[in-house]
PyMOL Python script that loads the backbone (N, CA, C, O; Angstrom):
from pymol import cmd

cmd.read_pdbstr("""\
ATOM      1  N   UNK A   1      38.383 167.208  33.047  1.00  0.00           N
ATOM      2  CA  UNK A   1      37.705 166.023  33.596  1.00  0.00           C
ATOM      3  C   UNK A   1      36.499 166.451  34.452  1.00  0.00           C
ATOM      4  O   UNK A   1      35.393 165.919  34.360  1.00  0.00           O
ATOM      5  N   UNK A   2      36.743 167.255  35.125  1.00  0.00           N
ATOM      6  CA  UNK A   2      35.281 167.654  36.125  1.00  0.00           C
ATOM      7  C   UNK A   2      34.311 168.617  35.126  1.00  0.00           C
ATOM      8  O   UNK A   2      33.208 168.953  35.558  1.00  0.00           O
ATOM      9  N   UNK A   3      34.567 168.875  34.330  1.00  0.00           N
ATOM     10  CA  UNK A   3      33.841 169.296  33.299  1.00  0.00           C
ATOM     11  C   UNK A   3      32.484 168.853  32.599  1.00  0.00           C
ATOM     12  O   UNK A   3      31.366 169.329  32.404  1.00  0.00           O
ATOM     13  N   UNK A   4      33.300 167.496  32.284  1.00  0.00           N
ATOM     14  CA  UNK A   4      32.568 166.450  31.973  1.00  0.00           C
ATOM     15  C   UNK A   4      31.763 165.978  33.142  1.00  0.00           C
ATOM     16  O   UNK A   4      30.533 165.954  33.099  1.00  0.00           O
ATOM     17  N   UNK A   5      32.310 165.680  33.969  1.00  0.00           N
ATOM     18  CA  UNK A   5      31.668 165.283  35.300  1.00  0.00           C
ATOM     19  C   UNK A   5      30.068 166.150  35.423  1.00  0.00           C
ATOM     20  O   UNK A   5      28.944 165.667  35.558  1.00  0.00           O
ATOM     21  N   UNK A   6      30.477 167.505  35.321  1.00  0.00           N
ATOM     22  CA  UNK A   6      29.850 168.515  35.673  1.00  0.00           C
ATOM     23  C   UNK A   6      28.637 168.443  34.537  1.00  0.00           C
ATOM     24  O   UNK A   6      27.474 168.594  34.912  1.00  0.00           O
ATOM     25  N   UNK A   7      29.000 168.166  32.889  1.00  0.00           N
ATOM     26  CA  UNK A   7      28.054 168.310  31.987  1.00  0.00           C
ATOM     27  C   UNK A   7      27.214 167.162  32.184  1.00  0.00           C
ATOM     28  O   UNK A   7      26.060 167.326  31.788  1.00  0.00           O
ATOM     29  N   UNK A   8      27.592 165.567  32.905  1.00  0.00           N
ATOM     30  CA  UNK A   8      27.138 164.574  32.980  1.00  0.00           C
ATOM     31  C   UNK A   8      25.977 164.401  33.887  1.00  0.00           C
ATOM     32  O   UNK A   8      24.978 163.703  33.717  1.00  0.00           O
ATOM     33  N   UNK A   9      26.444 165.524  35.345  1.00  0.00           N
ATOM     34  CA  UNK A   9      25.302 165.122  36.312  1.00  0.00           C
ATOM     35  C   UNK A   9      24.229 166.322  36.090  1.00  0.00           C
ATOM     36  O   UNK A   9      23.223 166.372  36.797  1.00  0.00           O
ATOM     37  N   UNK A  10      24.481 167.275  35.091  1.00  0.00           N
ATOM     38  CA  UNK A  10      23.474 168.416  34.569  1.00  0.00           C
ATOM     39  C   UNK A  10      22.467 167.495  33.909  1.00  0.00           C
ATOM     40  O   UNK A  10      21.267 167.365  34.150  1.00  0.00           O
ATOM     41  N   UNK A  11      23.322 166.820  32.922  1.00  0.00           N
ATOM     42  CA  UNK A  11      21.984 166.065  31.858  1.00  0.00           C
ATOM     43  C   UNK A  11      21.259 164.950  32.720  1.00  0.00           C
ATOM     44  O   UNK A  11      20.143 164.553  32.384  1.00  0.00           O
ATOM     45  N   UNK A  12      21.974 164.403  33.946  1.00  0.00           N
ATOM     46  CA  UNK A  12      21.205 163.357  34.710  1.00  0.00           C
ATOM     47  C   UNK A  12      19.977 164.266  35.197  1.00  0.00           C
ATOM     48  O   UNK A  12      18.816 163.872  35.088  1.00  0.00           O
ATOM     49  N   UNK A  13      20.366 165.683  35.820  1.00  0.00           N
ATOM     50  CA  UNK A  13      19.398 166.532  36.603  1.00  0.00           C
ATOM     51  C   UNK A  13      18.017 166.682  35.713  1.00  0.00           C
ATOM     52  O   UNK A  13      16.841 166.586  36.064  1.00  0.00           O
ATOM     53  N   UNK A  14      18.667 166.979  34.301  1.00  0.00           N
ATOM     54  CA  UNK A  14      17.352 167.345  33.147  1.00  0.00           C
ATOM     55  C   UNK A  14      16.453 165.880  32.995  1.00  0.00           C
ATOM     56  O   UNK A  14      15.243 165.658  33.024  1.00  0.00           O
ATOM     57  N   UNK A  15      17.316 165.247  32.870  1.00  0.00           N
ATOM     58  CA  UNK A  15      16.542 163.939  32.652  1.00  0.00           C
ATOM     59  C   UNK A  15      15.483 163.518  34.123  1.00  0.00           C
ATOM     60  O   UNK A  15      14.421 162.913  33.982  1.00  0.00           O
ATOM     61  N   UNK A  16      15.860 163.838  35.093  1.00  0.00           N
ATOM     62  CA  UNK A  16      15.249 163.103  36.502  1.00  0.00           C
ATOM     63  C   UNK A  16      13.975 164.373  36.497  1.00  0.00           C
ATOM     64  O   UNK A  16      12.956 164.052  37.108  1.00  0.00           O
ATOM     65  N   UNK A  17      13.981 165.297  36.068  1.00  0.00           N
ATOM     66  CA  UNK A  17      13.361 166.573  36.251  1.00  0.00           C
ATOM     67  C   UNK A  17      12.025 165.786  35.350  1.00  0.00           C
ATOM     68  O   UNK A  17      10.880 165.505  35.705  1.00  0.00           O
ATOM     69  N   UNK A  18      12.834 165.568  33.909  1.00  0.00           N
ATOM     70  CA  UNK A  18      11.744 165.475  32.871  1.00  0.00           C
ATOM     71  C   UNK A  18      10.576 164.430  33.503  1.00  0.00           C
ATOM     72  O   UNK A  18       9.374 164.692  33.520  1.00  0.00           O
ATOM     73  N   UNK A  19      11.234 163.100  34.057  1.00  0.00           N
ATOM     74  CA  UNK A  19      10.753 161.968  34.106  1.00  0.00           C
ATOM     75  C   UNK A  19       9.977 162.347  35.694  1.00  0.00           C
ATOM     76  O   UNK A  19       8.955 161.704  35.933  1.00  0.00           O
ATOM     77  N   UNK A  20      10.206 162.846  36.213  1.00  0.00           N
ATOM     78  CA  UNK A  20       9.004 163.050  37.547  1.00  0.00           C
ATOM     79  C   UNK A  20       7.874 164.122  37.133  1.00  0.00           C
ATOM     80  O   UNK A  20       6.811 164.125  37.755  1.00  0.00           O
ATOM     81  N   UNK A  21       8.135 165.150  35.946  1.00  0.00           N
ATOM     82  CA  UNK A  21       7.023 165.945  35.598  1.00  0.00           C
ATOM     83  C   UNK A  21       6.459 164.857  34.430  1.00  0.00           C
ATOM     84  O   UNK A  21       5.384 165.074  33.870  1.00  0.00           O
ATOM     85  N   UNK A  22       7.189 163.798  34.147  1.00  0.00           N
ATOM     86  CA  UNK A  22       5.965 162.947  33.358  1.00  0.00           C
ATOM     87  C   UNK A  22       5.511 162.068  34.554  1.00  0.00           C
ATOM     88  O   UNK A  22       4.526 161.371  34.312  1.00  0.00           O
ATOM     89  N   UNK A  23       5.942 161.987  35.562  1.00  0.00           N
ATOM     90  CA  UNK A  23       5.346 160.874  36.199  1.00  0.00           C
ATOM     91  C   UNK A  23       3.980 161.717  36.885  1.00  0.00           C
ATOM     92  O   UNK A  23       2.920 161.124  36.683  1.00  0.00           O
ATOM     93  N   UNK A  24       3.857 163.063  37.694  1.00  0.00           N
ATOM     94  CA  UNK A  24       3.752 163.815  37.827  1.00  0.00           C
ATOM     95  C   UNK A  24       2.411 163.932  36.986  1.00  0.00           C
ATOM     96  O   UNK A  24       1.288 163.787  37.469  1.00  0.00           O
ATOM     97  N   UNK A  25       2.647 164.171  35.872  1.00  0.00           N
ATOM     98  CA  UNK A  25       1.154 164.194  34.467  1.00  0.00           C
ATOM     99  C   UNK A  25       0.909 162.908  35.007  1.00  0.00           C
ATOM    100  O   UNK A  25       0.687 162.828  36.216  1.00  0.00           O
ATOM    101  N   UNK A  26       0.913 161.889  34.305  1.00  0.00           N
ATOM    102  CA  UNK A  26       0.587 160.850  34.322  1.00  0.00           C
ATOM    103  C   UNK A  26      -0.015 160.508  35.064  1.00  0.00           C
ATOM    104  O   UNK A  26      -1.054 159.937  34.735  1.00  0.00           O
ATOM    105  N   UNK A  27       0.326 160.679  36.528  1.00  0.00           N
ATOM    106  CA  UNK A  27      -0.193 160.397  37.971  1.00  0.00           C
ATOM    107  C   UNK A  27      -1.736 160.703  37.733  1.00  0.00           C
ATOM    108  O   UNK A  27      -2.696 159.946  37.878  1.00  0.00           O
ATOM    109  N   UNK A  28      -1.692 162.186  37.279  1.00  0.00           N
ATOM    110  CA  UNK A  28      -3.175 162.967  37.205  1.00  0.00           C
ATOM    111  C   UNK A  28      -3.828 162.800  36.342  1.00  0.00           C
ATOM    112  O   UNK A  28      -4.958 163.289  36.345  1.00  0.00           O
ATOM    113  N   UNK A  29      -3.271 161.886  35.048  1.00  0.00           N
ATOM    114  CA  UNK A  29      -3.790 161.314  34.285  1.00  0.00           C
ATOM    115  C   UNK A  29      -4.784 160.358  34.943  1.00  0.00           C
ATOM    116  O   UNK A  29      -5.995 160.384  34.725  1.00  0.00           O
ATOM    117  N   UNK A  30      -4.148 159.490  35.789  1.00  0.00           N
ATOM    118  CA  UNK A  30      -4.551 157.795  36.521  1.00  0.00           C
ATOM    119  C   UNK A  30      -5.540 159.165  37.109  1.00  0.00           C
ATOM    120  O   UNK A  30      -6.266 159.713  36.280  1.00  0.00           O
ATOM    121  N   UNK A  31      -5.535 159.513  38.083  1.00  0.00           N
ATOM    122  CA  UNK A  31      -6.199 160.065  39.231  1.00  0.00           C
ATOM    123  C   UNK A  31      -7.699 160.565  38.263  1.00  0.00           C
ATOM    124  O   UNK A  31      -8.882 160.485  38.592  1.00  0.00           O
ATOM    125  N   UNK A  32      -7.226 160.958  37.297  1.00  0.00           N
ATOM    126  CA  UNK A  32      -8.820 161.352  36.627  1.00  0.00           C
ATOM    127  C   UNK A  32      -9.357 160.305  36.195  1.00  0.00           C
ATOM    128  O   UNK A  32     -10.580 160.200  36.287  1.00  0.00           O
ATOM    129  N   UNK A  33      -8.851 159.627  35.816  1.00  0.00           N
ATOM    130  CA  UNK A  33      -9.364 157.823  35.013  1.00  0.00           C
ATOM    131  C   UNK A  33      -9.905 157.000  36.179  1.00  0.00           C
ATOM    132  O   UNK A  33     -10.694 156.057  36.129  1.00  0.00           O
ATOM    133  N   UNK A  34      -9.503 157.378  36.900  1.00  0.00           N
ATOM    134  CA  UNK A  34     -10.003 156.592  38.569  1.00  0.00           C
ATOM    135  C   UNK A  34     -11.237 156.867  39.001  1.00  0.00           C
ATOM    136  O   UNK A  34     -12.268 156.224  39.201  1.00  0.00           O
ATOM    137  N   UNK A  35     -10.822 158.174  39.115  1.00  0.00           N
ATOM    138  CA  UNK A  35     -12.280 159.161  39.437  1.00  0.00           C
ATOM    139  C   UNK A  35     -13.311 159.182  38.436  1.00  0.00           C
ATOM    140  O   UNK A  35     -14.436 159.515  38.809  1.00  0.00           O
ATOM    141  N   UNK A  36     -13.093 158.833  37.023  1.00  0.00           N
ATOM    142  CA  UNK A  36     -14.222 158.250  36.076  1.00  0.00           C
ATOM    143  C   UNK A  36     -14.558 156.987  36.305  1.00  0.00           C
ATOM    144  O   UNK A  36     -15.619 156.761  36.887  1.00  0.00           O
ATOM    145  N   UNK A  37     -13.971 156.245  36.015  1.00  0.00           N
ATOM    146  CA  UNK A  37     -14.171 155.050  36.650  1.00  0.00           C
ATOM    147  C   UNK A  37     -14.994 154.479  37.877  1.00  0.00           C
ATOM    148  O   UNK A  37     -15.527 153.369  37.866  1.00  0.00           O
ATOM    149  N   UNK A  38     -15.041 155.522  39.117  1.00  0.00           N
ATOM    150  CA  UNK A  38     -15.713 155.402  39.855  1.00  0.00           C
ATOM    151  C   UNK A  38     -16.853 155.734  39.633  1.00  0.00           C
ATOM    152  O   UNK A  38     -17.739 154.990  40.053  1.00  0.00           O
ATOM    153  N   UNK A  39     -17.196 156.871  38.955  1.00  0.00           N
ATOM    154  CA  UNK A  39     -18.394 157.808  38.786  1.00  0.00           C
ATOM    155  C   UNK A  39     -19.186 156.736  37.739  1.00  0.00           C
ATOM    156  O   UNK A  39     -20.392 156.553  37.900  1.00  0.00           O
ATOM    157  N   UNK A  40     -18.536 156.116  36.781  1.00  0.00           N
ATOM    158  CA  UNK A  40     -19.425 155.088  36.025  1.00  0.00           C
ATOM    159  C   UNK A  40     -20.007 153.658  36.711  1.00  0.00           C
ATOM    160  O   UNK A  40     -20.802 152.844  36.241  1.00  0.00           O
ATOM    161  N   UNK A  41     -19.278 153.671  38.045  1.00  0.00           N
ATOM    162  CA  UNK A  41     -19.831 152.256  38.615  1.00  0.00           C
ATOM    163  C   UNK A  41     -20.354 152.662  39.350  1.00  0.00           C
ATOM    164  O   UNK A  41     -20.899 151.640  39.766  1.00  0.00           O
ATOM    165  N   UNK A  42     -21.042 154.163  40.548  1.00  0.00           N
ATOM    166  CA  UNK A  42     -21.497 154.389  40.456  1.00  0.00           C
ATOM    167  C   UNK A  42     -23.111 154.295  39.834  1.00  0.00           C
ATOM    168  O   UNK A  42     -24.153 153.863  40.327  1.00  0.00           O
ATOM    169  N   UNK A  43     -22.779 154.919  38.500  1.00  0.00           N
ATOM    170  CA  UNK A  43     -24.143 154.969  37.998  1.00  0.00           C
ATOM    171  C   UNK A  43     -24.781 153.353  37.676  1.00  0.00           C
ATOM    172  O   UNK A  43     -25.913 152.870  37.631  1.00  0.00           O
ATOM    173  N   UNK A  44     -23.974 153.054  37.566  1.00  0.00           N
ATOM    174  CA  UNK A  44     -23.923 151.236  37.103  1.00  0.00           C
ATOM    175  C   UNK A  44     -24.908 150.803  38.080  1.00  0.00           C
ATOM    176  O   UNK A  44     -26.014 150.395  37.726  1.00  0.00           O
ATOM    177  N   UNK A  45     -24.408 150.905  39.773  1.00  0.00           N
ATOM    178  CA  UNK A  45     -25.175 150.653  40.784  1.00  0.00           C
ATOM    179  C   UNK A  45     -26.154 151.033  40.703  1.00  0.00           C
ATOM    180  O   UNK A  45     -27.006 150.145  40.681  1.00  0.00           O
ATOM    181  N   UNK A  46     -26.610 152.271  40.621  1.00  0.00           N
ATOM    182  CA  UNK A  46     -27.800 153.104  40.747  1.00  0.00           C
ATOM    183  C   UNK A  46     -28.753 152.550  39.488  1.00  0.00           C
ATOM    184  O   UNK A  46     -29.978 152.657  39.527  1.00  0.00           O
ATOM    185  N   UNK A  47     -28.120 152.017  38.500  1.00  0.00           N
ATOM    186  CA  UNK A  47     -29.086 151.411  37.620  1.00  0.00           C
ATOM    187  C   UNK A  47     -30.177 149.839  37.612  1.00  0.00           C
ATOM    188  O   UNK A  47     -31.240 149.361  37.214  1.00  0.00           O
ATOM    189  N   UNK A  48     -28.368 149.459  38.733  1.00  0.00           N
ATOM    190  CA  UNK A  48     -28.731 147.982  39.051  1.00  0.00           C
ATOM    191  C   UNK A  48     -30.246 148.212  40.205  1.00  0.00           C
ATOM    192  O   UNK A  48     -31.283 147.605  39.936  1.00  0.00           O
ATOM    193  N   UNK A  49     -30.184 148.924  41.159  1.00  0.00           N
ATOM    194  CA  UNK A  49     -31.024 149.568  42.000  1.00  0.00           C
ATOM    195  C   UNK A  49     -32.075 149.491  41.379  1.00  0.00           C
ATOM    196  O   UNK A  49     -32.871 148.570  41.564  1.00  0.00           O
ATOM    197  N   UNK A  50     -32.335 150.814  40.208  1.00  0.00           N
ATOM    198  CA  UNK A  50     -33.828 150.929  39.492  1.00  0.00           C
ATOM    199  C   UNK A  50     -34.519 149.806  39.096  1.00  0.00           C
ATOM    200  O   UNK A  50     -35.710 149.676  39.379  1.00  0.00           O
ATOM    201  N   UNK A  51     -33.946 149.039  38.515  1.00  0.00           N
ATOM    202  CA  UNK A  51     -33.950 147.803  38.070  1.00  0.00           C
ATOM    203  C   UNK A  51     -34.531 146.738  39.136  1.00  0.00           C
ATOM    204  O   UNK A  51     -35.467 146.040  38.746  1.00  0.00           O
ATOM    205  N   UNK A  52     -34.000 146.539  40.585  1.00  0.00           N
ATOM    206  CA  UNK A  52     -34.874 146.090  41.103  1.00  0.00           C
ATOM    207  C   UNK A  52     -35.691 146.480  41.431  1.00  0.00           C
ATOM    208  O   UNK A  52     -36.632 145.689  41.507  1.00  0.00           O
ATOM    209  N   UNK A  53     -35.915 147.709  41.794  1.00  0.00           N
ATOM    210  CA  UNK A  53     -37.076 148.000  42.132  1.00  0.00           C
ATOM    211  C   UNK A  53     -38.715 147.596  41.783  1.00  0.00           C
ATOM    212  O   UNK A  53     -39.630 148.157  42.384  1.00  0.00           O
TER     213      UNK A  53
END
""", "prot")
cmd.dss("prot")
cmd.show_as("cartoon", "prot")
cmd.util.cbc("prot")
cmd.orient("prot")
C-alpha cells in the first residue's frame, strides 16, 4: 500500500515539475511578446510624431 502511495506522489512530483517548467517557458514566452509589443507601439508613436510634424 505505501508503495503505491509512494509511486503516486512521485508521478504528482513529475507532473508539478513538468507544468511549472511549462509555465516557466511560457512566462518568457509572454515576457518577449510584451517586450515586442512594446517596441512596435513605440515605433507606432514615433511615426505618429513624424507625421505631425
Amino acid at each position: 500500500m505505501e508503495k503505491i502511495i509512494h509511486k503516486e506522489s512521485e508521478a504528482d512530483f513529475i507532473q508539478y515539475a513538468f507544468v511549472t517548467l511549462l509555465s516557466l517557458l511560457t512566462f518568457k514566452k509572454i515576457r518577449k511578446l510584451e517586450s515586442y509589443r512594446l517596441e512596435l507601439k513605440k515605433k507606432r508613436e514615433q511615426k505618429d510624431e513624424h507625421y505631425r510634424v
